[in-house]
C-alpha positions as CSV (number, residue, x, y, z in Angstrom):
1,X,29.2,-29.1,10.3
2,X,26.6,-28.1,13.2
3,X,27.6,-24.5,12.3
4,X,27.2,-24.6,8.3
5,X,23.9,-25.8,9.0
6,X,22.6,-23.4,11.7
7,X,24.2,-20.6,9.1
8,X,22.6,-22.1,5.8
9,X,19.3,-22.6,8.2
10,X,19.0,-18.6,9.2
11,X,19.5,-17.6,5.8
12,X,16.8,-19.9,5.1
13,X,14.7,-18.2,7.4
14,X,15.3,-14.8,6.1
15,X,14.8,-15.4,2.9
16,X,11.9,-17.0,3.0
17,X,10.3,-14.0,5.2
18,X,11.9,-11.5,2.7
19,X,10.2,-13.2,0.2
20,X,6.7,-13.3,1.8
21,X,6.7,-9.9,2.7
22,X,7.3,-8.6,-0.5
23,X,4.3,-11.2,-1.7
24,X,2.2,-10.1,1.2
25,X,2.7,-6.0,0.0
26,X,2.0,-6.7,-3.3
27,X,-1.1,-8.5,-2.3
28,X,-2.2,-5.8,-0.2
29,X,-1.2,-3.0,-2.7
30,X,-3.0,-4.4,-5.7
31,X,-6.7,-5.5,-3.0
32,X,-6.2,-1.1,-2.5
33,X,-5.3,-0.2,-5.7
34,X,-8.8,-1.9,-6.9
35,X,-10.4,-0.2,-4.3
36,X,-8.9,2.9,-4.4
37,X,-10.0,2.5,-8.4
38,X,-13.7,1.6,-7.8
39,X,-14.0,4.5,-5.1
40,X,-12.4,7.1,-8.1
41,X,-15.1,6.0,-10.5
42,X,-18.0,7.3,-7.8
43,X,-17.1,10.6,-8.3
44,X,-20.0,12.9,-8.3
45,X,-22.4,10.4,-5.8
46,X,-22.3,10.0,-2.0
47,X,-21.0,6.7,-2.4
48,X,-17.7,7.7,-2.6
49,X,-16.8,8.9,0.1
50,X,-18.1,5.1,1.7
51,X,-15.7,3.7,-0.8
52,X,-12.6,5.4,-0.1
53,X,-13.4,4.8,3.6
54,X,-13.2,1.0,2.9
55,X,-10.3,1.4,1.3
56,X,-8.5,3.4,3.8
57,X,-10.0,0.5,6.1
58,X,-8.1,-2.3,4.7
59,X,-5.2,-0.1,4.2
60,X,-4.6,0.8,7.7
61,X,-5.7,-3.1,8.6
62,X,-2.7,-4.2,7.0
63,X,-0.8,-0.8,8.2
64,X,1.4,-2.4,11.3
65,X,2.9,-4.5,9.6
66,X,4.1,-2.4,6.7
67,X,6.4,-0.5,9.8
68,X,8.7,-3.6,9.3
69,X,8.8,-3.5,5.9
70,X,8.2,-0.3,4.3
71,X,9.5,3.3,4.9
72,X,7.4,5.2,7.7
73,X,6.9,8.3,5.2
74,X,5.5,6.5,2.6
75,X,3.1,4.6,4.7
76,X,2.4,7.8,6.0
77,X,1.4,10.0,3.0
78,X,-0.4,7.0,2.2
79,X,-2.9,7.5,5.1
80,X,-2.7,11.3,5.1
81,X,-3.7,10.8,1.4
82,X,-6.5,8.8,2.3
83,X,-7.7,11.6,4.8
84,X,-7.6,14.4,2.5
85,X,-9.7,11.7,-0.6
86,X,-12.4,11.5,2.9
87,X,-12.7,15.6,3.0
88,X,-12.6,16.5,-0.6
89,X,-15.5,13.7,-0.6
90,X,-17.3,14.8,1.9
91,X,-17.0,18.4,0.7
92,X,-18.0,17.4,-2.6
93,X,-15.0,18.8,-4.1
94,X,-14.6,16.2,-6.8
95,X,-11.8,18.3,-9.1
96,X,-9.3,17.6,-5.9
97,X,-10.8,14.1,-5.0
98,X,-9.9,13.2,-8.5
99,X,-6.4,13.8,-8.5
100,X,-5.9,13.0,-5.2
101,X,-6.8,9.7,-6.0
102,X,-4.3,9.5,-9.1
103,X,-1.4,10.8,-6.6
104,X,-2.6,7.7,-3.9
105,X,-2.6,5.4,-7.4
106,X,0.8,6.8,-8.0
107,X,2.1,6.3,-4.5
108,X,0.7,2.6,-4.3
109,X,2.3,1.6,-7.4
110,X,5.3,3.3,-6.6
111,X,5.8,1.0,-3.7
112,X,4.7,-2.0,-5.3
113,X,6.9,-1.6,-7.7
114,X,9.6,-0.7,-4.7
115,X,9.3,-3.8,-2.7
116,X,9.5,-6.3,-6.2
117,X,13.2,-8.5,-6.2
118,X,14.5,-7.0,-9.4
119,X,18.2,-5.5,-9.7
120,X,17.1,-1.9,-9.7
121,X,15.7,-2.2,-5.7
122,X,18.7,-4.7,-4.9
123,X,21.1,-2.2,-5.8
């Protein structure tokens, strides 16, 4: 009996920490989507490149935790993304800026859409 409920109480435990960090991405993922969104509609003003560095902020705020939990690369070309969105901005190279930020849009929803509990990512 003591066993059954030791076993029933770890899978307990995992569960319930699978389930909050895949609540806890998709809260960060969405708060940098919306920021990563807000600092593409600046284009063409010096307030963008302030923008994208606030969202890189919260990004790499949240970034330690994501080693548990995500893929190294992807975290990765997330932040080298953000790097590259800094120079084109400061350059003022906003043709490059603007689709870098659609391929960071693309990646962040990509791994949203990675880390939700449907059969696809179980399987």
């Amino acid at each position: 009996m003591k066993q059954t409920v030791i076993a029933v109480a770890t899978l307990m435990l995992i569960l319930l920490f699978a389930s909050g960090g895949v609540f806890y991405v998709e809260e960060v993922v969405e708060h940098t989507v919306k920021l990563v969104e807000q600092a593409g509609s600046l284009v063409g003003t010096e307030h963008a490149e302030t923008a994208i560095e606030q969202a890189e902020h919260y990004w790499k705020t949240h970034e330690s935790f994501f080693g548990a939990l995500l893929q190294h690369d992807e975290v990765d070309n997330v932040v080298d993304t953000f790097a590259q969105l800094k120079a084109y901005a400061g350059r003022g190279d906003w043709d490059d800026y603007c689709g870098n930020c659609a391929a960071l849009l693309a990646r962040l929803e990509h791994i949203s859409a990675k880390e939700r509990p449907i059969l696809q990512n179980i399987m």
